[in-house]
N, C-alpha and C positions, 0 to 999 in steps of 0.2 A: 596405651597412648598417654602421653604425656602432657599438662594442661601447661602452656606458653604462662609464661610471669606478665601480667597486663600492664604494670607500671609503665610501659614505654609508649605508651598511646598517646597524644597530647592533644586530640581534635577536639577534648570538650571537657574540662578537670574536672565537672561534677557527675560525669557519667563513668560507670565500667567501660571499656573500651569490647567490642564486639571480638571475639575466637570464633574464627573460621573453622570450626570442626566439620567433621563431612553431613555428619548430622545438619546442623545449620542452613550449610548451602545448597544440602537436598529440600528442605523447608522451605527456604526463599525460593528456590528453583520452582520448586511447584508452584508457589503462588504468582512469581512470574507468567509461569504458562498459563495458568489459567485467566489472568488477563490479558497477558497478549491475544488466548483465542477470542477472547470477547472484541478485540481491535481488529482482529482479521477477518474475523466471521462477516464483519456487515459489509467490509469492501467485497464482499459475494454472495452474499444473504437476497439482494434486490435481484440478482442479474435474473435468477428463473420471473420472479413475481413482478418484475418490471413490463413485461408488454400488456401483464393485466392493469397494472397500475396507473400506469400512460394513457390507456384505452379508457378507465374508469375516471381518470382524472385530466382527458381531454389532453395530455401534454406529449404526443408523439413527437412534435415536430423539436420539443425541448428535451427529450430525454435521456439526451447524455448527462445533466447535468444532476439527476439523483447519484450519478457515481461522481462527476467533476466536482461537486459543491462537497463530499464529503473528502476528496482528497486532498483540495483546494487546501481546506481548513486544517487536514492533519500539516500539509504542508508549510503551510504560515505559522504553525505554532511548536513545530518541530526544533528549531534553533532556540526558540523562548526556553522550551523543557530542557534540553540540553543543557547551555548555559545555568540558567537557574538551579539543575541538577549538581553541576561542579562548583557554585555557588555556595547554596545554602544547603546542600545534601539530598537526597531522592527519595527521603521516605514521602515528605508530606507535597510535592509535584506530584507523586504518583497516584496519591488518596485523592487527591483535587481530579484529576485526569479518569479515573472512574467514576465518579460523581459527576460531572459533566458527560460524560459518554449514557450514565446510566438518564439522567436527565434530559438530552437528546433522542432519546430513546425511546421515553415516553409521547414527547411532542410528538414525534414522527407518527408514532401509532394513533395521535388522537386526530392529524391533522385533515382539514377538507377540504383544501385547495393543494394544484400543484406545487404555486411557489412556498406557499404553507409548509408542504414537505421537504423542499429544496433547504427550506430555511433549517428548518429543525435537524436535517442531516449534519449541515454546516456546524450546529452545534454538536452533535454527535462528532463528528470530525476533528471540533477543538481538545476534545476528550481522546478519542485514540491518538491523537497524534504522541500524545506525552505515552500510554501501555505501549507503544511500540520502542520507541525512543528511549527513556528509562529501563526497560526492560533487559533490553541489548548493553546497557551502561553496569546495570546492576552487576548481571552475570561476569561483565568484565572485571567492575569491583571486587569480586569473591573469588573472582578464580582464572586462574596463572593463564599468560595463553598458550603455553605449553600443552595442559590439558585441556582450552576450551572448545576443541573440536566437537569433545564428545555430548556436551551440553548445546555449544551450536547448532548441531545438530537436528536434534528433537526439534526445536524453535523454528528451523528453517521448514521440517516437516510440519509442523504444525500451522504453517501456513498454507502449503498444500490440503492437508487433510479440509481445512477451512473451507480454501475454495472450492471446494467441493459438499462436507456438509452443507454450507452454506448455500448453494442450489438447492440441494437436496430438504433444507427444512424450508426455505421460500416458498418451494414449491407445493411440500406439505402443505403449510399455513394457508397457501393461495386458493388450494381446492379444498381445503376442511374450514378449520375456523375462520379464514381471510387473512388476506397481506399482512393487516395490521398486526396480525402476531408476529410476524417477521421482527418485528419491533418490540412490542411488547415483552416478549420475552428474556430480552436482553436486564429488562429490571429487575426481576429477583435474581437471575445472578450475578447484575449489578453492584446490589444491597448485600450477597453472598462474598463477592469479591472483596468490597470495603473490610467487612467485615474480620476477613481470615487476611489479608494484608495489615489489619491495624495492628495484628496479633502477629504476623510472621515475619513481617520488613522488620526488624530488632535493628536499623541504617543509622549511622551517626548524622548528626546534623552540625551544623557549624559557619559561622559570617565572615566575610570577609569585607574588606576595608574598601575595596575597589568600588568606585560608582558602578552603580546599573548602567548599560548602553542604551536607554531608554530611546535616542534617536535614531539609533542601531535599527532596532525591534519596529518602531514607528514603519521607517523606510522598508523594510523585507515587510512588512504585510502586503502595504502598496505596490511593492514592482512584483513582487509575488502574483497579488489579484489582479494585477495591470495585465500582465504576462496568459493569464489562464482567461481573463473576459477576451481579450483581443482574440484568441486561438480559438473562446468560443464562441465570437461576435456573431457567425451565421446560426448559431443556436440561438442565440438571446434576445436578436432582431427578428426571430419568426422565419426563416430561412430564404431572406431575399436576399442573401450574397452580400461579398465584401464590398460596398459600394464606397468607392475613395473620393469620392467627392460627399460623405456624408462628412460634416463637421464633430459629431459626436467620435467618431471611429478614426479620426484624423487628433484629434483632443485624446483621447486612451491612450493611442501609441505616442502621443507625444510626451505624457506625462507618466507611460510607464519606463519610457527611457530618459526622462531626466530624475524620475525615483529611482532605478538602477543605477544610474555615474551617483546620485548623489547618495548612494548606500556604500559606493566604493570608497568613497572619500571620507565621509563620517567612518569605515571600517579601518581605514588606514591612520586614522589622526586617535580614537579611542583608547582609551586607556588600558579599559579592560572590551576588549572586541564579541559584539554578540558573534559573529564570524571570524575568526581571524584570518585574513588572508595569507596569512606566513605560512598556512599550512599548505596552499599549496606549490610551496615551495619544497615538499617532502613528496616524490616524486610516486610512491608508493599510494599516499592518500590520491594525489592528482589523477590517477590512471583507475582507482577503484571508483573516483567521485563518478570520471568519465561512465564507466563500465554501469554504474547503478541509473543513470540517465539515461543511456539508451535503451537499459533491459526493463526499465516504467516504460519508456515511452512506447515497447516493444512489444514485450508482454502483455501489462495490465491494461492495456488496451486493445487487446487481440481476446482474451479472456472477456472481459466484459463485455460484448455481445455472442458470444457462441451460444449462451441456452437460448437467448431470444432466435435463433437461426434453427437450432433445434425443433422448437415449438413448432416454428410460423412456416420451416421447409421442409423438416420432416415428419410433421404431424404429431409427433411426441407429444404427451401429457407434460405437462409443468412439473409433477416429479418424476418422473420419467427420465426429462430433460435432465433434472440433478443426477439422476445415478449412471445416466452416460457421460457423465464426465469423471466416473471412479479413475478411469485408467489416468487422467493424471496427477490425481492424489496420490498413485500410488507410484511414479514414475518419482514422485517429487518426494516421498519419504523414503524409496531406495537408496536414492542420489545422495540427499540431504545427511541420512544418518550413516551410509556407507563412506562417505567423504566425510564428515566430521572424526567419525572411527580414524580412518586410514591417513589425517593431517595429525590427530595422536599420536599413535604410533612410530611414522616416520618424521615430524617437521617440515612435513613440504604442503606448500599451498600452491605453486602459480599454474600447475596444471589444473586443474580442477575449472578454476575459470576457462580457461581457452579451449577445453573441450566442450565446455556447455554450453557456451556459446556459437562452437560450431553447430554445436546439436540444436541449437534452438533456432539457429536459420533453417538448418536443413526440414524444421518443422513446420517452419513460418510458408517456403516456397511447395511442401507438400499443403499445406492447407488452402494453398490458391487454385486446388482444384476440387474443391468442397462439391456435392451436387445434391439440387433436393431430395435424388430419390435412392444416393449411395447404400450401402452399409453400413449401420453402425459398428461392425466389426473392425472398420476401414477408418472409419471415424475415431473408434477407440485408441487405433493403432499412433493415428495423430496425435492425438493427445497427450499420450503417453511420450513420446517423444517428446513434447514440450515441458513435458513434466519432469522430464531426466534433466534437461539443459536447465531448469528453474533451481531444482533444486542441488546440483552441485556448484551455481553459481552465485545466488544472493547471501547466503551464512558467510560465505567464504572471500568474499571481496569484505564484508562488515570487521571480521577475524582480521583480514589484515592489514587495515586502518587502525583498528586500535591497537594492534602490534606496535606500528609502525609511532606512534606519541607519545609524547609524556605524559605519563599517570594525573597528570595533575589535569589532563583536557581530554581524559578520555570521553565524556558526556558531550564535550560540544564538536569532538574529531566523528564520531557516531552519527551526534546528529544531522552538521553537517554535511556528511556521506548521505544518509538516508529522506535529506532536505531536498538533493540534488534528484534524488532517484524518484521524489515525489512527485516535486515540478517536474519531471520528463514522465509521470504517468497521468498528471494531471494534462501537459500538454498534450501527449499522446491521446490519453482518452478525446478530451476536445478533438484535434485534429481530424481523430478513426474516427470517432461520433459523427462528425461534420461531414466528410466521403463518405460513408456509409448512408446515413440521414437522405444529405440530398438527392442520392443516387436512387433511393429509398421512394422518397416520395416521388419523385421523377417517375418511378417506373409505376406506383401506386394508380398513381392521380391518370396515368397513360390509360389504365384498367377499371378503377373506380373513381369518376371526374367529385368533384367535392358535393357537397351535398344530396349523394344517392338517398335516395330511400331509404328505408331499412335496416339503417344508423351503420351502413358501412361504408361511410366517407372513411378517407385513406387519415383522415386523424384521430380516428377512433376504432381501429380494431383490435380487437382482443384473439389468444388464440382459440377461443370457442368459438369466436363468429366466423374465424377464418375455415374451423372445420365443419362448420354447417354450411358454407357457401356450395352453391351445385358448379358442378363442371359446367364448362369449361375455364366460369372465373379462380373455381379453388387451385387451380391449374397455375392459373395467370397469375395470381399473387402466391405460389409457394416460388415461382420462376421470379418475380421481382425479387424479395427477398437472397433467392443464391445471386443471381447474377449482380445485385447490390454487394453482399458482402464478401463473396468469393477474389474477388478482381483487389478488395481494399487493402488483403496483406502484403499483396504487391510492397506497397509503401511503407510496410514496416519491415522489410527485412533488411535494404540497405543500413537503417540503426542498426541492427545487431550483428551488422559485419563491421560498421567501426569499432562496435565494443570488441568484437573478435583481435581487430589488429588493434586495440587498448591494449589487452589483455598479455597480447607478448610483447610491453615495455613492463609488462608488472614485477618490480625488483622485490625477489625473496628475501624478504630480513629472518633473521632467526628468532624464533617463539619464545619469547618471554616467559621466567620460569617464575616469577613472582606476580599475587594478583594486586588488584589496582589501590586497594583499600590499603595492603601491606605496603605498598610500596610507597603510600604519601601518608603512613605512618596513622592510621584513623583503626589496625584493627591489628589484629597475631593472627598467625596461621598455626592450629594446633598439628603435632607432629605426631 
């Protein structure tokens, strides 16, 4: 192997300029991954520990919004990391972004109120949003997208595997040491993560002349949180429905649609755009932005109540509940590294997407036949199907957005993308939370009127109480629960048949053979 001549580097004259050797970019890769899992884990860490949490923390009728309040926030600060990423460089957004996440982290475990932990997610939120978003940039910066299927890959699976430990240790925590480890343990390797990142991100950094979009940033938080309170207005008001003659709810949407025009305008008139809208002028990015929108809105909101249904309809243990949901971890890391492999090899992507979102309806409309006292064999089968369509579809729209821009905006063409995918899983989740919820209590309150005895009013049960209930009520509330959320996929599948007919306008570019660092002249690719 031959060491590249470094003089050609120009992103910082007092520094060596960074050689991409393979060596290298297996180092950064790793420590990549091992932050991203720390960002994925908690979007599924809660979902087993959540009906105990709710029930302990009196917050049933709110608790969509342990998962909303943390997507919320990855979402609103997604475009921030982006930007600031192609900015000022990615080492030190990234180091700030696990420090915040590990600091979220804590709160959460120490907190005693509901909103107390809604708050401190929020902040855990502000923190992943950047491991996710950086992460995806980085890999792009080191390496060609010729070959980054095969590192895609891994990344795409390793959000499956998540969602899946992540049940699986909530659940642990919940019947051994308590929820709060769910949390807590995210800090030491937090502090582990800092740490082997201070040492392996070796990222140029570098200023640029251009003003910050500072009213950019301002306006995408607001129509952002405009956007996700309105969708989750029957949650936030205690679930007395959209009433449009309330002023407060008439005031929300009015000022989250004059924050959206007016985030349009300040985007188009900005110098340097925290969004740029020219990109969706690149027909490639427009059709994957699409695709990542309805597969959040789809998905991770179909996802985030299944253990709680688990639990409450088929009697499953809390970890229990985590290892029936193996089969689509592993649906999702066949997919995931088999498609990354197989877009190496040949350069072809735009299949991948259109089959997996075939497959992912076809899972959506099987799962609208869930019953309390089915199979988990049957159950499995579900699952896994949705795990095959997950994971040949999100690496692989992300692959070909940054394909498809100049090296110079790969951080904010990323972000972007994965901006888009968040709002629609933050909206989804709201939305799914909101029909499930109401339909929920509706059928509770039908069986257990509010203040029974016995602390099993319908706002505080746990799944222990539900399995010491005698017949014929444990009956009646495993049949509330399916018939609640059986009926709600209904309404997530039309999404995933628009991302279907997305997906065949998605124009194949050919794979870029140099990576992003190389190509805006910040590093050498050794040979």
């Amino acid at each position: 192997m031959t060491e590249p001549t470094p003089a050609l580097v120009e992103h910082d004259a007092g520094r060596a300029p960074v050689v991409l050797t393979q060596r290298t970019i297996w180092i950064i890769f790793g420590a990549l991954m091992a932050s991203m899992f720390l960002s994925s884990l908690d979007q599924s860490i809660v979902g087993t520990a959540m009906p105990t949490i709710v029930g302990e923390l009196d917050g049933v009728e709110h608790q969509g919004w342990l998962i909303t309040a943390y997507i919320l926030a990855i979402a609103v600060v997604m475009p921030l990391y982006g930007k600031v990423g192609d900015v000022v460089g990615r080492r030190w957004p990234f180091l700030v972004a696990i420090a915040l996440f590990t600091i979220g982290s804590a709160g959460s475990g120490f907190a005693q109120t509901f909103p107390e932990l809604v708050a401190w997610r929020g902040v855990q939120g502000l923190g992943g949003g950047g491991l996710i978003i950086l992460s995806q940039a980085i890999i792009a910066d080191i390496v060609p997208a010729r070959e980054r299927g095969k590192y895609m890959g891994p990344m795409g699976a390793l959000f499956g595997i998540s969602a899946v430990v992540g049940p699986l240790l909530g659940g642990w925590f919940t019947e051994g040491p308590g929820w709060r480890w769910s949390f807590w343990v995210n800090v030491p390797v937090g502090i582990a993560a800092i740490v082997v990142s201070w040492f392996a991100l070796k990222l140029p950094s570098h200023k640029d002349s251009k003003p910050f979009d500072y009213l950019g940033a301002i306006l995408v938080v607001l129509a952002t949180s405009g956007i996700v309170l309105v969708t989750s207005w029957e949650s936030l008001v205690g679930g007395s429905g959209y009433d449009w003659s309330d002023g407060r709810l008439i005031g929300l949407v009015v000022a989250t649609a004059v924050a959206i025009a007016l985030f349009i305008v300040v985007e188009l008139r900005a110098t340097d755009p925290l969004i740029p809208l020219r990109l969706f002028r690149n027909s490639t990015f427009t059709v994957a932005t699409i695709i990542g929108l309805v597969l959040g809105m789809g998905m991770f909101s179909a996802l985030a109540f299944l253990p709680t249904f688990l639990q409450m309809s088929t009697g499953a243990g809390v970890t229990e509940s985590g290892f029936l949901m193996l089969p689509m971890m592993v649906g999702v890391m066949l997919t995931a590294i088999g498609s990354g492999l197989a877009i190496t090899k040949t350069g072809r992507y735009k299949l991948f997407p259109i089959v997996g979102l075939a497959i992912t309806a076809a899972g959506m409309v099987w799962l609208t036949t869930i019953t309390g006292d089915m199979s988990m064999v049957l159950f499995g089968a579900m699952i896994f199907v949705l795990g095959v369509g997950l994971g040949l579809t999100m690496q692989t729209i992300v692959l070909a957005v940054q394909n498809s821009v100049d090296p110079h905006e790969i951080g904010v063409a990323t972000s972007s993308n994965n901006f888009f995918r968040e709002i629609g899983a933050a909206v989804g989740t709201a939305l799914f939370s909101t029909i499930f919820t109401t339909k929920l209590t509706s059928n509770l309150l039908a069986v257990l009127p509010a203040g029974q005895d016995g602390g099993d009013s319908a706002g505080s049960l746990t799944p222990s109480a539900v399995a010491q209930l005698p017949e014929p009520l444990h009956t009646q509330i495993v049949d509330a629960y399916t018939n609640a959320l059986a009926p709600s996929f209904w309404y997530l599948v039309p999404l995933v048949l628009v991302g279907l007919v997305a997906a065949l306008f998605l124009k194949e570019v050919k794979l870029s053979d140099t990576a992003g660092m190389v190509a805006r002249g910040e590093a050498v690719a050794a040979h």
